[in-house]
N, C-alpha and C positions, 0 to 999 in steps of 0.2 A: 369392836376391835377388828373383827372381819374386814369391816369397810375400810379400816385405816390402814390396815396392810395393804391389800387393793392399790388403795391409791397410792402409795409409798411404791409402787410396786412396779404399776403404769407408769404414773409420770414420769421417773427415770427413761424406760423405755421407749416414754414418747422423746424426752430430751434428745434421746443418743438416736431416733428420726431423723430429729429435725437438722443433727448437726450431720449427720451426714448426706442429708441430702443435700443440704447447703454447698459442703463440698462439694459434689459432685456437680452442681451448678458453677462455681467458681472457677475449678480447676481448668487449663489451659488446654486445648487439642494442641498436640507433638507433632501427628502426623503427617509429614508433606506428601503432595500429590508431583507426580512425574508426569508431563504431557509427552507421548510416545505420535509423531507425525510417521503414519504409513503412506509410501505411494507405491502402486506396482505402475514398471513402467513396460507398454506393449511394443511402444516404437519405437524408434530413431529422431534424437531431436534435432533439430538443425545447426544449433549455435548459430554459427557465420553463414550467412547467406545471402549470395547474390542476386540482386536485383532485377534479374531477369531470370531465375526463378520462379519469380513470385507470380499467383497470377488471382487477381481481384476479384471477390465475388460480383462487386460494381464495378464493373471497368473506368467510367468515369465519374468523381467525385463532385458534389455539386459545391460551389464558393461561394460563399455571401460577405460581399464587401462591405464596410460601412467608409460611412464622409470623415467622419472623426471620429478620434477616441480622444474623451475628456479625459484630463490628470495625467496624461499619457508620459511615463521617462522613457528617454532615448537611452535604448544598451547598441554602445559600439561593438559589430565583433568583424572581425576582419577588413578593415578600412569603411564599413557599410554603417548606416543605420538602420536601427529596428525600434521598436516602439511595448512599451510594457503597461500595461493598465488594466484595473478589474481583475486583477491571475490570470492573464491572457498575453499572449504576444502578438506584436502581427507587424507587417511587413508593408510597407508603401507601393502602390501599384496604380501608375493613371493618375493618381489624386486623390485617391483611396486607398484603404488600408483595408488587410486580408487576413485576418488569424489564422496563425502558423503554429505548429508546434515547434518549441525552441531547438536550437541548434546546442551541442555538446558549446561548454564554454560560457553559454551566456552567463551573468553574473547580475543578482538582484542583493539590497541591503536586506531585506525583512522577506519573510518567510510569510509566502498568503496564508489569510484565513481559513481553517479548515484541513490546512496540512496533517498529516499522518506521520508519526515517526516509523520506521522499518529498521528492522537491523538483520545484519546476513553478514554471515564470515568475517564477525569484529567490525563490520563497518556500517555505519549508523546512516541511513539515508533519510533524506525528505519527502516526502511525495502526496503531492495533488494532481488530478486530473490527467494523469498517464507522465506527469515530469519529474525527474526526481533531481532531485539536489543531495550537494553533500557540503558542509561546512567549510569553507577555505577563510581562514581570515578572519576577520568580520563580514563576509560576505558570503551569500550562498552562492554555488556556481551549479549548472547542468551537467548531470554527467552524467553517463551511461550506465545502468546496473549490472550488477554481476548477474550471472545466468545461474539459474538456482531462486532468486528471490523472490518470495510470494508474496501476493497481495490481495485483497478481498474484493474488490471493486475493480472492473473495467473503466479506462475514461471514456467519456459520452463519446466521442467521435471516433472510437477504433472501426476497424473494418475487418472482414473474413477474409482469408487468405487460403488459396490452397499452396502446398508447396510439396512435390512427390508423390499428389494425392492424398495427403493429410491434411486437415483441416486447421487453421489457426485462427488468433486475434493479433489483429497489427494498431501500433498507434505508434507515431514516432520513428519511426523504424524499429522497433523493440516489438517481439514475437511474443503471444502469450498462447500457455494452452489448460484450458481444465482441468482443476486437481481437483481431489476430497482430502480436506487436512481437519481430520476427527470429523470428522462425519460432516466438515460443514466446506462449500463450494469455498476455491479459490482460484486464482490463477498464478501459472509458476512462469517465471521468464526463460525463455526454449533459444529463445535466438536474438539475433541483431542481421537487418537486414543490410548489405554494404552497395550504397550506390553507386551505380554503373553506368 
């Protein structure tokens, strides 16, 4: 009789286990996470900045021309032609063609492979290899970013720049400079250089 109580006695005990642990495995997390981006800032950032200013850690830039570019569209921008193929731009010179970083304006249908969306101050950018696009249309056009807007990745051909004795990253004429956003490296855009 001893044993029958026992067991009458457990197994309830085990039941009411099993069914709350089960809960406890089902049940939903509530709690959202808030990402908090700290930056302290020590300088002066440039924004707009003239083009004699600036002064190169390489003073001069080495070109590499090629004969053709296969698949290549023509983007008209200002009476000119220019040449788009591979997510690249480039520029007619001699009889050869010279990858440029695009000018504000230019206009492509499709969006290269590999693009990044960004978003900053309600507006939603494209961006590959230091260009950003924004939505016009059915088309994507080049446009310049707002200052403030971070990015993870430098494009392969930016350059060091001093400017005031502060050190930067230039690509396009867009200024970039070192952040930590949550502990992890980025770059914020500080300036626009204005040719002179």
């Amino acid at each position: 009789m001893k044993t029958n109580t026992k067991t009458y006695f457990v197994l309830p005990l085990l039941l009411i286990g099993f069914i709350f642990a089960g809960n406890a495995q089902i049940r939903k997390r509530t709690s959202k996470t808030t990402t908090t981006t700290t930056r302290t800032v020590t300088k002066s950032t440039p924004n707009r900045v003239s083009s004699k200013k600036v002064v190169y850690k390489t003073p001069k830039k080495k070109v590499t021309a090629v004969r053709s570019v296969p698949n290549k569209r023509v983007v008209k921008y200002k009476g000119q032609n220019y040449y788009y193929a591979n997510n690249r731009f480039y520029a007619p010179s001699r009889g050869r063609y010279i990858p440029i970083a695009p000018k504000i304006g230019f206009r492509i249908n499709t969006l290269p492979v590999g693009h990044k969306r960004v978003r900053f101050n309600n507006h939603i950018y494209f961006t590959i290899g230091g260009t950003f696009y924004a939505e016009v249309g059915n088309e994507y056009e080049v446009v310049e970013p707002e200052i403030g807007t971070i990015i993870y990745e430098l494009p392969d051909d930016y350059e060091k720049v001093t400017i005031d004795g502060q050190t930067y990253y230039e690509y396009a004429n867009i200024l970039y400079e070192k952040v930590q956003v949550d502990g992890t490296r980025a770059y914020e855009i500080v300036g626009i250089i204005d040719m002179e």
